[in-house]
C-alpha positions in Angstrom: -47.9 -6.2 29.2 -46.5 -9.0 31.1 -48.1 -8.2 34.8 -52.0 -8.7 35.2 -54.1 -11.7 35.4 -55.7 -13.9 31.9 -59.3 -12.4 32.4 -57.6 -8.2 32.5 -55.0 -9.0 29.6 -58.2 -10.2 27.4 -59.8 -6.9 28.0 -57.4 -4.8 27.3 -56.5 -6.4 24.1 -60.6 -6.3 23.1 -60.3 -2.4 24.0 -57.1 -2.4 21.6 -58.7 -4.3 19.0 -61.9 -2.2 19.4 -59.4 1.2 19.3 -58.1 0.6 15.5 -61.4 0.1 14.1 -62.3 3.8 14.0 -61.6 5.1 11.2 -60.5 8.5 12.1 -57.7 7.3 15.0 -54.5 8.5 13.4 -52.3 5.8 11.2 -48.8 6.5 13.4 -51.4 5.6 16.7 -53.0 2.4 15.1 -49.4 1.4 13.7 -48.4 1.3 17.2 -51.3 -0.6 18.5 -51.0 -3.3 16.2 -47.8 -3.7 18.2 -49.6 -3.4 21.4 -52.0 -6.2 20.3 -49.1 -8.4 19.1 -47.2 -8.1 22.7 -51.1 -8.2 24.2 -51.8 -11.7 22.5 -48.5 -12.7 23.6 -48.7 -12.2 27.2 -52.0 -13.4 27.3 -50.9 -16.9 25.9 -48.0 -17.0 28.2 -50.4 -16.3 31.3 -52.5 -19.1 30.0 -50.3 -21.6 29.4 -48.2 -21.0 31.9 -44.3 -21.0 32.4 -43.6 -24.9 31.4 -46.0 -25.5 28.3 -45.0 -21.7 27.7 -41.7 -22.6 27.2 -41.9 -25.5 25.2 -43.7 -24.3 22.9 -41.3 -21.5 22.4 -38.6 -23.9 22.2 -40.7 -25.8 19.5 -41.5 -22.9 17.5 -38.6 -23.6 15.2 -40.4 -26.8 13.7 -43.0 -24.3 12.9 -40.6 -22.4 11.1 -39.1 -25.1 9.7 -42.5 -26.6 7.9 -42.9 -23.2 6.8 -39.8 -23.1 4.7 -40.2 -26.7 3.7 -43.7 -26.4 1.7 -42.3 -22.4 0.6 -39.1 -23.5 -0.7 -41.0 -27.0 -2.8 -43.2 -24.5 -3.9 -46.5 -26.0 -2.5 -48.5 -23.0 -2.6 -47.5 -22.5 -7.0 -48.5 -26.4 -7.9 -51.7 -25.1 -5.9 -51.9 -22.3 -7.1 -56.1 -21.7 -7.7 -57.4 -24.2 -7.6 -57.1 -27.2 -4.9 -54.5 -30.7 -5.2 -54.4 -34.0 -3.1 -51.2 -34.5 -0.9 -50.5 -37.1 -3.7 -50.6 -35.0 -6.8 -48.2 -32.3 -4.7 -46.2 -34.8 -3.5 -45.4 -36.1 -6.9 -44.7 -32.6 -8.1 -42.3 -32.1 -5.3 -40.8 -35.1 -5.4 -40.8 -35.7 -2.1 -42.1 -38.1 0.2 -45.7 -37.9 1.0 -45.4 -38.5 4.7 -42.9 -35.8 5.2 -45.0 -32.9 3.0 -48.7 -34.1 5.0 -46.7 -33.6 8.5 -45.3 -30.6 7.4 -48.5 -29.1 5.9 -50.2 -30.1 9.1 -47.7 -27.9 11.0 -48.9 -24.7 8.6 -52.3 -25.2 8.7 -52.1 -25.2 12.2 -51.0 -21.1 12.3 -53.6 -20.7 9.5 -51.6 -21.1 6.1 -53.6 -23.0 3.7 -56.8 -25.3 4.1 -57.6 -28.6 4.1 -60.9 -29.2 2.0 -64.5 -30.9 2.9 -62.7 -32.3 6.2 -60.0 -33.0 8.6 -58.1 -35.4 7.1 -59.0 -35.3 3.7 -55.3 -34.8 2.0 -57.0 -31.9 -0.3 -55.2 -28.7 -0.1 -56.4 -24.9 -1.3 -54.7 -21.5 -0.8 -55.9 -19.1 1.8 -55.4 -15.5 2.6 -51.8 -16.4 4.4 -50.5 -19.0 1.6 -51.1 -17.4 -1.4 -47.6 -15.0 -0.1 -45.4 -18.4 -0.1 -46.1 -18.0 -4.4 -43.1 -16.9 -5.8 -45.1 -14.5 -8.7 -47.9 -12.8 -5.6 -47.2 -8.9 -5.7 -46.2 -9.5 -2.4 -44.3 -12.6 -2.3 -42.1 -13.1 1.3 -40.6 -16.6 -0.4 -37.4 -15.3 -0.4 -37.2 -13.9 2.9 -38.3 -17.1 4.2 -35.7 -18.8 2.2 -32.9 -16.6 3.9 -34.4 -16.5 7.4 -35.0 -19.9 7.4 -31.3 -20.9 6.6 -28.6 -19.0 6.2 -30.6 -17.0 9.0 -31.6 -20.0 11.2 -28.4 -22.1 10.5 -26.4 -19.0 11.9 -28.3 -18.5 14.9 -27.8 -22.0 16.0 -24.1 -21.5 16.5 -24.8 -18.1 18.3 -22.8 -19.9 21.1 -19.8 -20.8 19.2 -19.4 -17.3 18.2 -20.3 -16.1 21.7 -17.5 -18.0 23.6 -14.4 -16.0 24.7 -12.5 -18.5 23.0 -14.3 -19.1 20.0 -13.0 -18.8 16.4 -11.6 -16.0 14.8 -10.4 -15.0 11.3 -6.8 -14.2 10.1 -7.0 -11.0 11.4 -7.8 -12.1 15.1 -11.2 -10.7 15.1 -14.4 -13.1 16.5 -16.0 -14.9 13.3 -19.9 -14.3 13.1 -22.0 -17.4 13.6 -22.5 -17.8 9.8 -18.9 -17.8 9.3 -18.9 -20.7 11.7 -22.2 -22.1 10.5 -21.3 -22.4 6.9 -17.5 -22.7 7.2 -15.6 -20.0 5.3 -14.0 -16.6 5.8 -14.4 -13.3 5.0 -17.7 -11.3 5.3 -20.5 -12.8 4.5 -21.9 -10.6 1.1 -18.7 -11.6 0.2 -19.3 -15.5 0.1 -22.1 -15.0 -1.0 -21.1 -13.0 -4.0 -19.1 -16.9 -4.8 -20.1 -18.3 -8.1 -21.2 -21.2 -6.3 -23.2 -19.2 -3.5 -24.6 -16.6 -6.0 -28.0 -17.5 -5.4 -27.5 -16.6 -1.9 -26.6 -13.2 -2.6 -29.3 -13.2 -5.7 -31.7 -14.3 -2.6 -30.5 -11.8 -0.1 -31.3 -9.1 -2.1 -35.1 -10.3 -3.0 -35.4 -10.5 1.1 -34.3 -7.3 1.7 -36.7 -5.7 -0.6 -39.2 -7.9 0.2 -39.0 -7.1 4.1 -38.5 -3.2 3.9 -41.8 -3.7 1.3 -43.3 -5.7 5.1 -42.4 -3.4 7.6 -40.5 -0.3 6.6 -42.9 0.5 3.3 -44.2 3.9 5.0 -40.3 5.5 5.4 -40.8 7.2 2.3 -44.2 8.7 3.2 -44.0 9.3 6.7 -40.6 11.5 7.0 -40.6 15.0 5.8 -37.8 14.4 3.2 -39.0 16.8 1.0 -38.6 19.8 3.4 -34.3 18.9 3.1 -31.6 20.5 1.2 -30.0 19.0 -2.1 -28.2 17.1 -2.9 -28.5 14.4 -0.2 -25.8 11.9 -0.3 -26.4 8.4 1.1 -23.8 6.8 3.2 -23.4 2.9 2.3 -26.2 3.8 0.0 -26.3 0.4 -1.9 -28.1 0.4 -4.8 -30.3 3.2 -3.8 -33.6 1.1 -3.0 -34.7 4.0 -0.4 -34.2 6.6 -2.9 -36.7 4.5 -4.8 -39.2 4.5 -2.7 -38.8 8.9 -2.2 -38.7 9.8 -5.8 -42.2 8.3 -6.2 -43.6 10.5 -3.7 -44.6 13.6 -5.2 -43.6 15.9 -2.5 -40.1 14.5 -2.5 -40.0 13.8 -5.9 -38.0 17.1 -7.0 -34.7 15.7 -4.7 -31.2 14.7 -5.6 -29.4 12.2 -4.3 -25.7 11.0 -4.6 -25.3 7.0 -3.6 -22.0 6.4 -2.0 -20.7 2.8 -1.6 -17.6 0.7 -2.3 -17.1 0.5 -6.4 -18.2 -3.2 -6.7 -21.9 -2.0 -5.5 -22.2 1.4 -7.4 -21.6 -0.2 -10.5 -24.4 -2.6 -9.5 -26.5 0.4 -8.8 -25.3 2.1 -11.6 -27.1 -0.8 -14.0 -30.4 -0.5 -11.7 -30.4 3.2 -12.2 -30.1 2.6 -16.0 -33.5 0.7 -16.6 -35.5 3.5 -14.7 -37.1 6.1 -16.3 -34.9 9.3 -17.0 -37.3 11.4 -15.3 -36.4 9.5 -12.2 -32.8 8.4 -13.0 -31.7 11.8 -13.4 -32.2 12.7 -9.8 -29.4 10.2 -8.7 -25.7 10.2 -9.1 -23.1 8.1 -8.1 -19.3 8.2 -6.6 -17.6 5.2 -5.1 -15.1 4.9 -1.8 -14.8 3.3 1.5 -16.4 5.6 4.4 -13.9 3.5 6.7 -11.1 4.5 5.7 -8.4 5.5 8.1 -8.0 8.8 7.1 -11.0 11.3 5.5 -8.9 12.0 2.7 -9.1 8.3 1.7 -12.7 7.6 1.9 -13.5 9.2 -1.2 -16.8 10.9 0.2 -18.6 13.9 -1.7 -17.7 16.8 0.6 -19.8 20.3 1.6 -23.7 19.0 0.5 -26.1 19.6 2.8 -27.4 16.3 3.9 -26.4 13.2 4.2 -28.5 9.8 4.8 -26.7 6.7 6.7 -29.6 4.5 6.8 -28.6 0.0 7.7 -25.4 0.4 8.2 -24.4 1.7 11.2 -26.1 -1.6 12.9 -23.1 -3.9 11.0 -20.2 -2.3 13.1 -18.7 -2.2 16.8 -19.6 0.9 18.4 -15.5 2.4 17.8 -16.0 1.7 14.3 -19.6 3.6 14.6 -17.9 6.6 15.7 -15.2 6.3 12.9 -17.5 6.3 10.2 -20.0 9.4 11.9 -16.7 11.1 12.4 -15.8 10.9 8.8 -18.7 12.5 8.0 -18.6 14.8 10.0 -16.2 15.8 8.5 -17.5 15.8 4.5 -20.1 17.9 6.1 -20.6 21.7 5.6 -19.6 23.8 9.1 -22.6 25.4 9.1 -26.6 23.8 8.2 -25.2 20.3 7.4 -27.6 18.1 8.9 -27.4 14.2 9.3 -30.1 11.6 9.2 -29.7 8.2 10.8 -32.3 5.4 9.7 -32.1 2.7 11.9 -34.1 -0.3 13.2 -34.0 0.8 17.0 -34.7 -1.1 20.3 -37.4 0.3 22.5 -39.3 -1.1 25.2 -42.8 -1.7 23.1 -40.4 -2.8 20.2 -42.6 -5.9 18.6 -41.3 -9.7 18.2 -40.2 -8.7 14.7 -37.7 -6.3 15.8 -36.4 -8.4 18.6 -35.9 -11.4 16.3 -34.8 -9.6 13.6 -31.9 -8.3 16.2 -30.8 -11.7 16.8 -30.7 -12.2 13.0 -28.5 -8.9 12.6 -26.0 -10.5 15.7 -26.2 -14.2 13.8 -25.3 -13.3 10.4 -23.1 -10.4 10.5 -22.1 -9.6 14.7 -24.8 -6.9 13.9 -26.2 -4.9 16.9 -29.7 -3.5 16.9 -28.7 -0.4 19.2 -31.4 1.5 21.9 -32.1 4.9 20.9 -30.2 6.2 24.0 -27.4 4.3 22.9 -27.5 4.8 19.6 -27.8 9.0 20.5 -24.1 8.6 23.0 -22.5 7.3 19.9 -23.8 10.5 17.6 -22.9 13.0 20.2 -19.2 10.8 20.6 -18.5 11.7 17.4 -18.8 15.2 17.5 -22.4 15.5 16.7 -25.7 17.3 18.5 -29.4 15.1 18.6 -31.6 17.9 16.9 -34.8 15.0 16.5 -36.0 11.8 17.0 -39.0 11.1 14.2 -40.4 7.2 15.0 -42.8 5.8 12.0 -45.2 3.2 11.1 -42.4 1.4 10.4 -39.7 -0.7 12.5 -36.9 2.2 11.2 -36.6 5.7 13.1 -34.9 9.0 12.3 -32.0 10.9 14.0 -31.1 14.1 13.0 -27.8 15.2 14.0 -26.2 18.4 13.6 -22.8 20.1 14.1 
């Protein structure tokens, strides 16, 4: 919604606003018009502002970011926690020096986390709606997913030009080194450096954010997909530890599935031990069997053959569209000739996609060369590897279906 002057913007983003508040508009529709209203606001502030301050303040939007991670990772909002404190008292518990934690909270309270009590000015701080989140115990915590966006995330991004340049860095092997590689110095991918002794809380961090941002925007997967109409045992490609298996077996109408995770043998046995503290009633539904689904040759990659479904859901986002067509091919051939079906769960790029998705893309590129592919695109590789587009299932979530066939 870019076109249009200030005054037609605002009332088409009061007609949106309006639209969602009925309650018997369909959940799919107002999930997509919350993104509406997000692109709606945007434009409308660009139009105001106009192409200089615009700008600027797009450019400056990483202080923002930056105050953010500052009070989450101190812990601000817990020393708060229900009651209010004096820049002083938080300061103190922080250890940090006052002026820096009042500009910073300044910054925050400015895009509506926190409040500052009886009046500008005053140095008193409560919780809000928005800051209570940044505590590390809320139900729906996002402090790790700050902690990683806002540094290995945002620390990779800014040497997105490094990594860029014809002639920048590469590993051992002659391929390009991602931006983090560059951004934090060392080799190798980057689970693996995190997986370091010294970097473990990186990878103990990652993980938290991942779970924490599929629980943010991809939380509906599980109930808006049909999964219990498919055939059984599924087997999940680059499964991990099986977090989206979690989230099925809960549903009752898909809670009767089986699933096999496949991964490398370092993460099944992870999985393995995350299996083990569920309940049997819901363990039992999930198997596991390790292997590499890149491996040269089929016979190598150690994938459970002839089931009737298989899941590749994040992974295909992490690799160069030749190696894309390696793994789909691979499976392919693990697949039964006849009624094998494949699902692909990707975040894809569409035209209405929401800020989210498109800054989340640059993430992907920054910290692992990942690509966030367009559906058309990510359909030429399916059909490349020897594969048929059967559907296309979008959600109220930033993930979409494929369903590929033979």
């Amino acid at each position: 919604m870019s076109a249009g002057d200030p005054v037609a913007i605002a009332e088409q983003l009061v007609k949106l606003v309006k639209s969602i508040s009925d309650p018997q508009v369909d959940s799919l529709k107002v999930w997509n018009t919350k993104i509406e209203i997000q692109n709606a606001c945007d434009s409308l502030l660009a139009k105001v502002l106009g192409p200089l301050e615009n700008t600027v303040l797009l450019a400056e939007s990483c202080h923002e970011s930056a105050s953010l991670h500052f009070v989450t990772s101190l812990g601000i909002a817990d020393f708060i926690g229900e009651g209010q404190s004096t820049l002083l008292e938080l300061s103190k518990k922080a250890d940090v020096d006052p002026q820096f934690l009042g500009v910073a909270m300044s910054c925050v309270i400015g895009r509506g986390y926190f409040e500052e009590v009886g009046r500008f000015g005053s140095h008193i701080y409560k919780n809000n709606e928005f800051s209570q989140i940044l505590r590390e115990n809320h139900p729906s915590t996002l402090k790790s997913a700050i902690g990683l966006i806002c540094d290995e995330a945002f620390r990779a991004s800014s040497r997105l030009i490094d990594a860029a340049k014809t002639t920048g860095p590469v590993s051992k092997d002659n391929k390009k080194l991602p931006a983090v590689n560059i951004a934090f110095d060392f080799s190798g991918p980057v689970f693996e450096w995190m997986a370091r002794p010294e970097e473990s809380y990186r990878g103990k961090r990652m993980g938290e954010a991942m779970q924490q941002l599929h629980g943010m925007c991809n939380v509906n997967v599980s109930k808006d997909y049909p999964w219990g109409g498919l055939s059984t045992p599924i087997v999940d490609i680059g499964g991990g530890i099986g977090t989206l298996e979690m989230g099925i077996l809960k549903e009752k109408s898909s809670s009767h599935l089986d699933f096999i995770l496949f991964d490398i043998p370092q993460t099944i046995e992870n999985g393995k031990k995350v299996w083990g503290s569920l309940p049997p009633a819901i363990s039992s539904h999930v198997s596991f069997a390790g292997g590499n689904f890149l491996a040269s040759s089929f016979s190598d990659t150690g994938m459970p053959q002839g089931k009737p479904t298989y899941i590749i859901r994040h992974v295909l986002h992490d690799w160069t569209d030749d190696e894309v067509v390696h793994i789909l091919s691979n499976v392919r051939q693990a697949m039964p000739k006849q009624n094998g079906r494949l699902l692909l769960v990707e975040m894809l790029l569409r035209p209405d996609s929401s800020r989210f998705v498109r800054q989340t893309s640059v993430q992907l590129l920054a910290l692992n060369s990942g690509i966030t592919r367009t559906q058309e695109a990510m359909e030429a590789l399916v059909v490349r590897a020897g594969f048929k587009v059967a559907r296309v299932t979008h959600m109220r979530a930033v993930d979409s279906v494929i369903e590929a066939v033979l």
